[in-house]
C-alpha positions, -999 to +999 in steps of 0.1 A: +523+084+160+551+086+184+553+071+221+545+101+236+510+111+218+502+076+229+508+079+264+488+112+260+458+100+247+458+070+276+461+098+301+431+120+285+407+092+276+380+075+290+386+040+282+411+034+312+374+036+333+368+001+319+398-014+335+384-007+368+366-035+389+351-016+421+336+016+408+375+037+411+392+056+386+428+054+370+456+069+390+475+087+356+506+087+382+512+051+382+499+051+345+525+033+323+518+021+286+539+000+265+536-004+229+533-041+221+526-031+179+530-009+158+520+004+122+518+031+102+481+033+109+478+017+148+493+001+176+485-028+206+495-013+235+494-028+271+483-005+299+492-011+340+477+017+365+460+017+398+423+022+402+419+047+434+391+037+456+374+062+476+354+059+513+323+079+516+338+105+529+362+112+500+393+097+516+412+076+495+404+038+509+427+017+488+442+009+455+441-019+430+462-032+400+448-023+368+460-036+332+447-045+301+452-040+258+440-020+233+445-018+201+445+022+182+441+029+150+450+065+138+446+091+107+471+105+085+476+138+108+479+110+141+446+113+155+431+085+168+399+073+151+394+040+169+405+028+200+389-010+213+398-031+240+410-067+237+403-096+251 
């Protein structure tokens, strides 16, 4: 799988969600993913982003550093079939 399916699939999945400590979501503008491993059949990637925090009233309030690892594990034809957090 090359760099730029990975940074694909961190911008389309749900798992950045779990990063984020007060209820956000991931800004995919200030999304940058670095790949820390790599196989034939997965990687450990870092991830930094900022969580957007929104008032009441739908303005943006704020935003906070995200980051955190994962490790992917992918098929033959580069899907990926697993994708877990680490500690």
């Amino acid at each position: 799988m090359d760099k730029r399916a990975i940074d694909r699939y961190f911008a389309e999945t749900t798992l950045l969600a779990t990063l984020c400590s007060q209820n956000g979501w991931p800004d995919n503008d200030s999304l940058k993913v670095e790949v820390c491993e790599q196989t034939a059949s997965g990687a450990v990637c870092s991830v930094t982003f900022e969580e957007i925090l929104v008032e009441g009233a739908g303005c943006i309030a704020g935003r906070v550093p995200c980051w955190g690892r994962f490790r992917l594990e992918w098929d033959a034809a580069g899907r990926v079939v697993c994708a877990a957090r680490e500690a």
